[in-house]
N, C-alpha and C positions, 0 to 999 in steps of 0.2 A: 272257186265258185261255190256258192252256199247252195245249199239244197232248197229245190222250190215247193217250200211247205203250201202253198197258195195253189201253184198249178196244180201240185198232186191231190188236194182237197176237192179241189172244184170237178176237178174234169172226170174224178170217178161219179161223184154224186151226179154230173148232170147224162153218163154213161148210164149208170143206174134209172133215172127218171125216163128218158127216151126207152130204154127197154122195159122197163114198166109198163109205161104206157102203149106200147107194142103188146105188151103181156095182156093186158087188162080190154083190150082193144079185141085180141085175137079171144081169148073167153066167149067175152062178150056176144063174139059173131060164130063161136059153135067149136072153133078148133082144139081140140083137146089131147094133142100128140105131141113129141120130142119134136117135134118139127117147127113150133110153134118157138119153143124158146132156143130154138138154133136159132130158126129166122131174128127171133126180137136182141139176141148177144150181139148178130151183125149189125141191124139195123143200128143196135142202141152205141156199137163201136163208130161205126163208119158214120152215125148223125151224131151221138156225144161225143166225140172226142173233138172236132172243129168248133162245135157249140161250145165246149166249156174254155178252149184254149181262147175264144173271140171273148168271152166273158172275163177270161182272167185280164186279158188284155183292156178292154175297158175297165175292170175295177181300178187297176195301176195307174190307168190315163185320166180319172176322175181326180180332183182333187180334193183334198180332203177338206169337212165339215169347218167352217170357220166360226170360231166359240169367241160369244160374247163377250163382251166388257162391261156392260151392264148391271148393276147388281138385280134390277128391275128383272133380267130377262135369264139372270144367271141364278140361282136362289146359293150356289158357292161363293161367287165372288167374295161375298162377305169374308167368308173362311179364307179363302185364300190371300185376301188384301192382309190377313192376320201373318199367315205361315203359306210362304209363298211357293215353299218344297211343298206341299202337301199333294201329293198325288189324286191323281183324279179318274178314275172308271173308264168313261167314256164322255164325249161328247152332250151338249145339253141337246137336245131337239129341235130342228130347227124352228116348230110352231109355241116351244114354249114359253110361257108369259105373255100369250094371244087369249082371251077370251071369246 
């Protein structure tokens, strides 16, 4: 089994954001004690870590960006119709070559 570079990215950051927003939330309303970031560690566990595992779980289930054939819509294709190994970044956009 490979290691889940995916889950481990996600589910700290969205840990992080929910206790943030606990953090910045309790500021906000006056509380200024150790008590405030105990609270926000649990809250930001016990609501981030279902949030980001649901997250990673949809990104997986989405399917990935489908890249043109068009040279119109592609501005590579050109290049690649030349050297068809040519590697390629990322994905075009999907609004590009929409005015």
């Amino acid at each position: 089994m490979t290691f889940p570079y995916l889950r481990s990215t996600i589910v700290p950051l969205a840990v992080g954001c929910v206790a943030g927003a606990v953090i910045i939330a309790g500021l906000t309303a006056g509380f200024y004690g150790w008590q405030l970031f105990a609270v926000a560690g649990v809250i930001g566990l016990a609501a981030g870590v279902p949030f980001g595992l649901w997250n990673v779980r949809r990104m997986r289930a989405t399917d990935p960006l489908i890249r043109p054939e068009s040279a119109t819509m592609d501005p590579t294709a050109s290049a690649r119709a030349i050297d068809p190994r040519r590697a390629e970044p990322y994905p075009a956009a999907p609004d590009q070559g929409q005015a």
